[in-house]
C-alpha positions in Angstrom: 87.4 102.1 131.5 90.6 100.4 133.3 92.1 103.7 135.0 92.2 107.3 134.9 95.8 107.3 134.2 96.6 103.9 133.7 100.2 104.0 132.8 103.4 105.8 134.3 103.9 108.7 132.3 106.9 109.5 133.8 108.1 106.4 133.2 107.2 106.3 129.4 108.8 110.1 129.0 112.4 108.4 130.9 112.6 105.7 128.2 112.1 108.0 125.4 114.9 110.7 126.7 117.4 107.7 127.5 116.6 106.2 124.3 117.4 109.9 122.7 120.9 109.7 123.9 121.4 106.8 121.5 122.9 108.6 118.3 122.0 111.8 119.4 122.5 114.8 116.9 124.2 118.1 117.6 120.7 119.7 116.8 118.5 117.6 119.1 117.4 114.7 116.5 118.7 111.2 116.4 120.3 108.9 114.0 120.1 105.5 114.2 120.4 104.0 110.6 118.9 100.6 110.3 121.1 97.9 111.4 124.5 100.4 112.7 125.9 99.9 115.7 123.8 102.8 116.8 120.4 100.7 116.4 122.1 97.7 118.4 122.7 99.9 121.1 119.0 101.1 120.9 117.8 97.5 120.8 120.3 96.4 123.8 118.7 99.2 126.1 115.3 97.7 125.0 116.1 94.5 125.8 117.2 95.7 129.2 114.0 97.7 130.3 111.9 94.1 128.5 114.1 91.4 130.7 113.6 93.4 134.0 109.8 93.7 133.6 110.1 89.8 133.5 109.1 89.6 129.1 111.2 87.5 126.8 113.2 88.8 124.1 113.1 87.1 120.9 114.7 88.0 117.1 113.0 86.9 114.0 115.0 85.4 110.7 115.0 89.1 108.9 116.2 90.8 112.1 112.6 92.3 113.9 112.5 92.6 118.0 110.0 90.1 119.2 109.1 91.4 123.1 106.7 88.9 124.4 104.9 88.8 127.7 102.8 85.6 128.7 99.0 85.0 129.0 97.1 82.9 130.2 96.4 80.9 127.2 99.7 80.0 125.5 98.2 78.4 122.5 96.2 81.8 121.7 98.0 84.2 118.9 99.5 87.5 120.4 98.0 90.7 120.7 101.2 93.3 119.6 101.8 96.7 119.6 105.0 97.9 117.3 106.6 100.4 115.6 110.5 100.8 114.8 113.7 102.4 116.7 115.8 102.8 113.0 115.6 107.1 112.4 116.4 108.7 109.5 119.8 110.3 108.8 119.4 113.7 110.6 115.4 112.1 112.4 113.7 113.1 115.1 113.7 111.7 118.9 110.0 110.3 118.3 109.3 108.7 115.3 108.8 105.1 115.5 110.3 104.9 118.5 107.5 106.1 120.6 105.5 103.6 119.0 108.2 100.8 120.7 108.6 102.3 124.2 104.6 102.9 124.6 104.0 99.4 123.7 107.0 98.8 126.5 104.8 100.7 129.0 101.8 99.0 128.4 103.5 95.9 129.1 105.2 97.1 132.4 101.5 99.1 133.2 100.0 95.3 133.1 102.4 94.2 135.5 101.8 97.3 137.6 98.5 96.3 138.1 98.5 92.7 138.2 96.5 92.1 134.7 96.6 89.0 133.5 94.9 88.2 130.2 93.9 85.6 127.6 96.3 86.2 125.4 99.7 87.0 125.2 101.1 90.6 124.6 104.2 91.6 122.3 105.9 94.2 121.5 107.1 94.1 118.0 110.4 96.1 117.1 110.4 96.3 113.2 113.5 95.7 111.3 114.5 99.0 108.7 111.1 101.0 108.6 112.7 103.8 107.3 114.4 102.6 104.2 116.9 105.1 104.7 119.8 103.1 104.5 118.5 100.4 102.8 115.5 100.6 100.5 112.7 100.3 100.1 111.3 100.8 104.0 109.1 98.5 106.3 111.3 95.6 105.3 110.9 93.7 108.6 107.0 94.0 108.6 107.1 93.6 104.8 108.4 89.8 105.1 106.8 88.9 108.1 103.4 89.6 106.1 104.5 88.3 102.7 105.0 91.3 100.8 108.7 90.7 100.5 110.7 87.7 100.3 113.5 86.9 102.7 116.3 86.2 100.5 115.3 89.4 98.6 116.0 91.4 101.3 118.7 90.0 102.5 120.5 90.5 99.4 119.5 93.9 99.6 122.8 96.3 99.2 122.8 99.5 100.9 123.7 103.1 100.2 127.0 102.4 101.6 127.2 99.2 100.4 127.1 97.0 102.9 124.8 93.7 102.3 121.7 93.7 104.5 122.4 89.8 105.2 126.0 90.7 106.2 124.8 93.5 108.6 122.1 91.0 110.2 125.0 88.6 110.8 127.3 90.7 112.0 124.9 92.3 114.9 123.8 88.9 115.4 120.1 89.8 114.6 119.6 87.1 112.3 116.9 85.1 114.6 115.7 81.9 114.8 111.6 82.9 114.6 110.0 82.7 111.7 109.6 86.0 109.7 105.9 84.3 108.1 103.1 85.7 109.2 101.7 82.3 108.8 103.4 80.8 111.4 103.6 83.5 113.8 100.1 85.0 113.8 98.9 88.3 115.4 95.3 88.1 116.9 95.0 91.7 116.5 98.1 94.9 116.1 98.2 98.5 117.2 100.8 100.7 116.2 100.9 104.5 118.1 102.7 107.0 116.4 103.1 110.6 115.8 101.3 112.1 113.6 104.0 113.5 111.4 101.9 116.4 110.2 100.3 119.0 111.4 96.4 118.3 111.6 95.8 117.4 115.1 98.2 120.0 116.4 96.2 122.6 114.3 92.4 121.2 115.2 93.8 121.0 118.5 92.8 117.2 119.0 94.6 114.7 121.3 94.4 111.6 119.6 94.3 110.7 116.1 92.2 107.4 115.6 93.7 106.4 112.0 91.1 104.9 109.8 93.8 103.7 106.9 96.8 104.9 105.1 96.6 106.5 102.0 98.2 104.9 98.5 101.8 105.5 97.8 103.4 105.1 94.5 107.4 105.6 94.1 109.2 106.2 91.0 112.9 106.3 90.0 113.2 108.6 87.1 116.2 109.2 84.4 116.8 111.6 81.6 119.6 111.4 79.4 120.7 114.8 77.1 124.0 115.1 75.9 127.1 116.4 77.9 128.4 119.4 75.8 130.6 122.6 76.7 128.7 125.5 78.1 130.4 128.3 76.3 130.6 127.2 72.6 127.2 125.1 72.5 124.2 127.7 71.4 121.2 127.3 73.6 118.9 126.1 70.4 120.7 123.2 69.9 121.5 121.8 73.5 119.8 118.9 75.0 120.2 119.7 78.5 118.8 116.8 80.7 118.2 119.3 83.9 116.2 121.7 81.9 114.2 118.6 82.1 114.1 117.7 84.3 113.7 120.9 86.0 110.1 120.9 84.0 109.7 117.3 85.8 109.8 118.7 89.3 107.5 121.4 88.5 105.1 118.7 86.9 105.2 116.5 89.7 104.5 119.5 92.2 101.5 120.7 90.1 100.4 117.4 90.3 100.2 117.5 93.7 98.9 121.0 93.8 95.8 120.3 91.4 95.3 117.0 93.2 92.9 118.1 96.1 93.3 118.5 99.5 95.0 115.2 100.3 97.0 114.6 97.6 100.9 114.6 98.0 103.8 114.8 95.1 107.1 115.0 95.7 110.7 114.7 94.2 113.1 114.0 97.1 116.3 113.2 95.2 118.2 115.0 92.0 121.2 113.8 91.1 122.9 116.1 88.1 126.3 114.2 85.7 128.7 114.9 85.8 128.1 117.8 87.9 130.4 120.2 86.8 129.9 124.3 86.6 130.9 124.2 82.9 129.4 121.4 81.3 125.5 121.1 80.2 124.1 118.1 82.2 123.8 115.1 80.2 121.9 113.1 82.7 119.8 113.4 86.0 118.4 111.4 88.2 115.1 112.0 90.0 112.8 110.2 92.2 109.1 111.1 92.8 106.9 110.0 95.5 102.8 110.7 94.6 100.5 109.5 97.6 96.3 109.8 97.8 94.0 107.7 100.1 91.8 107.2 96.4 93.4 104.0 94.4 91.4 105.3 91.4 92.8 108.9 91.6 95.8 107.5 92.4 95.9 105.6 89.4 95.3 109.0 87.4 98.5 110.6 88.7 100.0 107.7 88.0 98.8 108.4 84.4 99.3 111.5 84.0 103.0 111.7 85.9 104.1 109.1 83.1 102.6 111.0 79.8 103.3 114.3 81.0 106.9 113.3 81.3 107.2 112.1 78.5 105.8 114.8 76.8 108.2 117.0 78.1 111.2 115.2 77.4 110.2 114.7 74.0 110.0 118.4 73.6 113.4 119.0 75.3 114.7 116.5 73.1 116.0 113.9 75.7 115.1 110.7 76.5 113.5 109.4 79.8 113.0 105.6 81.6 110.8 105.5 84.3 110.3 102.9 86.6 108.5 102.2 89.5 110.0 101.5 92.6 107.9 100.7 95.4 103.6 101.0 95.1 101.1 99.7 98.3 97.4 100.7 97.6 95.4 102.9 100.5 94.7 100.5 103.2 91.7 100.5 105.5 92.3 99.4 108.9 90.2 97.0 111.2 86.6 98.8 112.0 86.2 96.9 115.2 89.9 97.9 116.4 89.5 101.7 115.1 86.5 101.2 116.9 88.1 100.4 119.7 90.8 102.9 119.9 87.8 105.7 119.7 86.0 104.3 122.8 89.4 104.7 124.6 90.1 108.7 123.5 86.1 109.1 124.5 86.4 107.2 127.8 89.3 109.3 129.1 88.1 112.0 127.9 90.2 113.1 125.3 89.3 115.2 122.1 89.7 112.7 118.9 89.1 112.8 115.3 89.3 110.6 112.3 92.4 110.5 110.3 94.4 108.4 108.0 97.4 108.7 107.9 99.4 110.8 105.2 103.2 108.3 106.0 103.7 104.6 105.3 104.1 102.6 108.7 104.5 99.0 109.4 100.9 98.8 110.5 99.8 99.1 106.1 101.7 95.8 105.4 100.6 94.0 109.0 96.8 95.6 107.9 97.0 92.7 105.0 96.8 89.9 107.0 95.3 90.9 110.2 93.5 93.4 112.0 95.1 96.6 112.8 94.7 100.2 113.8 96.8 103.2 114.6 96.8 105.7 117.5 98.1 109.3 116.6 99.3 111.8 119.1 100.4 116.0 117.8 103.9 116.8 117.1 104.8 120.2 117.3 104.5 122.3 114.4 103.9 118.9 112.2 107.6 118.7 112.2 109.0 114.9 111.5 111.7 113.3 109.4 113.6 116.4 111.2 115.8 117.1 114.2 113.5 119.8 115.2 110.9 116.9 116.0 108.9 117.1 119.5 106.1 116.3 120.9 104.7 117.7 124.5 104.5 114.6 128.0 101.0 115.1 128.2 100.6 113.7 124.5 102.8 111.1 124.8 100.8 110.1 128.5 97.5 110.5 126.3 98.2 108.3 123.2 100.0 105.7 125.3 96.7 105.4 127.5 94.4 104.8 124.7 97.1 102.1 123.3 96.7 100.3 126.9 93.1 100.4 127.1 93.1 98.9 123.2 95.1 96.6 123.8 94.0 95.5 127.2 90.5 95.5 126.1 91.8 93.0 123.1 93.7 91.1 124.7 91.0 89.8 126.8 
């Protein structure tokens, strides 16, 4: 083991209240929507605290953060760390963002002390994680590992309808690195993170070591009734798409609730036309979100989300289209660099346990083509995607020592 305390925590806890005031909420969160002026003032105070520790500051062709400092061995791929500073609308303080300024620390730790090793170290600032703004999230890691093409997402509109290749333009965050992971490869990644549930918090364990993600499946769901006047038309003979798609919703929650311990299924959005107090709804619009770490099970909600609605529709006497938005299977991470990220919590000291995590991260689309792992810290109550977000120093001290020793350990 390095160090007993091998990073500044009261340096790490600085960064992450300074970065707070960026887009700070009424209520304590932060929003900064992918590529506002909000997360180019987050990225400028980056690239501040990344020049004065002596690292170069780099932008990729879709718009991701490339912090790099040098080892000894130029010619040797990067080890990186990474995560995101985009929030959601009304996000939390710590979400993907303590994932960037940890990996900042580790950097600035390794100058502390005078490390120098094998290969270099980045810090990688992912491009729209959250697909809040624009959809679907984890664009920047998503091209840099092929899973998206770069026109494609530039082209992408957003809710407000700007033009994702416009924004990068404007902001000046359209790079000249390659967003390929085949010309910029990693050695090895490690992305901390909170938790963004409640597991750790409730075991009362200090570290997370995050074996994989579990399988996501998106859908975009519509059901089309008939508009019709709510006095005169007789409840027999209405086709009332909400009804609908009010028997949806409980579907996809029962779902989830017959699923087993880790299965998730939710329905984030309902949109009602045309929205009026007196008119039966002729069409809504749902999306529905099913998740498992099982590809085979799954696959069975899959099957069962898409004949049960139907079934229900048919019986309401609507029609439905379902597509599917946006599907990545469970992903294992790296055994060697999980591994590794265990020996660390143990070495310290610190009370671990096995995990995978419940969210998407950039980490499941980097884990395709190269070696990655997570480190988890609590968050209070298992509050994220939420003003109310928080998480304690001493947890952010913890997780960001385990990330150094990782890394440092990897990097050679």
């Amino acid at each position: 083991m390095s160090d007993a305390r091998p990073i500044d925590a009261a340096r790490l806890w600085r960064m992450l209240m300074q970065m707070a005031e960026i887009g700070a909420t009424d209520k304590g969160g932060s929003r900064r929507l992918a590529l506002t002026d909000e997360d180019a003032a987050g990225r400028a105070l980056l690239r501040q605290w990344a020049e004065a520790a002596g690292c170069s500051v780099a932008v990729d062709a879709i718009g991701s953060m490339v912090i790099r400092r040098p080892g000894r061995d130029p010619h040797l791929p990067p080890v990186v760390m990474g995560s995101h500073l985009d929030t959601q609308p009304t996000g939390g303080r710590f979400d993907g963002v303590f994932g960037v300024l940890a990996g900042m620390e580790v950097l600035q730790s390794l100058n502390d002390k005078g490390i120098e090793t094998a290969h270099p170290v980045e810090v990688a600032v992912w491009m729209n994680e959250e697909g809040a703004r624009f959809s679907p999230p984890m664009m920047g890691s998503g091209v840099w590992a092929g899973v998206f093409g770069e026109q494609e997402i530039l082209d992408k509109v957003g809710q407000d309808g700007a033009r994702l290749g416009d924004e990068l333009e404007r902001l000046g965050w359209r790079g000249p690195l390659a967003a390929d992971h085949r010309s910029r490869p990693f050695a090895a990644y490690f992305e901390a993170h909170i938790e963004q549930g409640p597991i750790l918090e409730h075991e009362g364990a200090q570290i997370g070591v995050v074996t994989g993600a579990q399988g996501q499946r998106w859908y975009e769901v519509t059901i089309t009734g008939q508009e019709a006047h709510a006095g005169p038309t007789p409840m027999r003979l209405r086709r009332d798409a909400l009804v609908a798609g009010a028997r949806v919703v409980d579907r996809v929650n029962r779902i989830g609730l017959e699923g087993g311990e880790e299965a998730c299924a939710t329905v984030g959005i309902l949109d009602v036309h045309p929205h009026s107090r007196n008119v039966i709804p002729g069409r809504v619009f749902l999306t529905v979100d099913l998740r498992h770490p099982d590809d085979a099970t799954l696959a069975g909600f899959d099957r069962r989300f898409r004949d049960e609605t139907q079934a229900l529709c048919d019986a309401a006497g609507v029609t439905v289209e379902i597509s599917e938005f946006w599907h990545f299977p469970s992903t294992p991470f790296a055994p060697e660099l999980v591994q590794r990220v265990r020996a660390a919590a143990e070495g310290f000291g610190y009370r671990s346990r096995d995990i995978v995590s419940g969210a998407g991260h950039d980490a499941v689309y980097v884990a395709r083509v190269c070696p990655t792992a997570m480190v988890f810290i609590p968050c209070e109550d298992g509050i994220s995607h939420n003003e109310a977000e928080n998480i304690r120093p001493e947890d952010a001290e913890r997780g960001c020592a385990v990330l150094f020793e990782a890394v440092r350990q990897t990097a050679g």
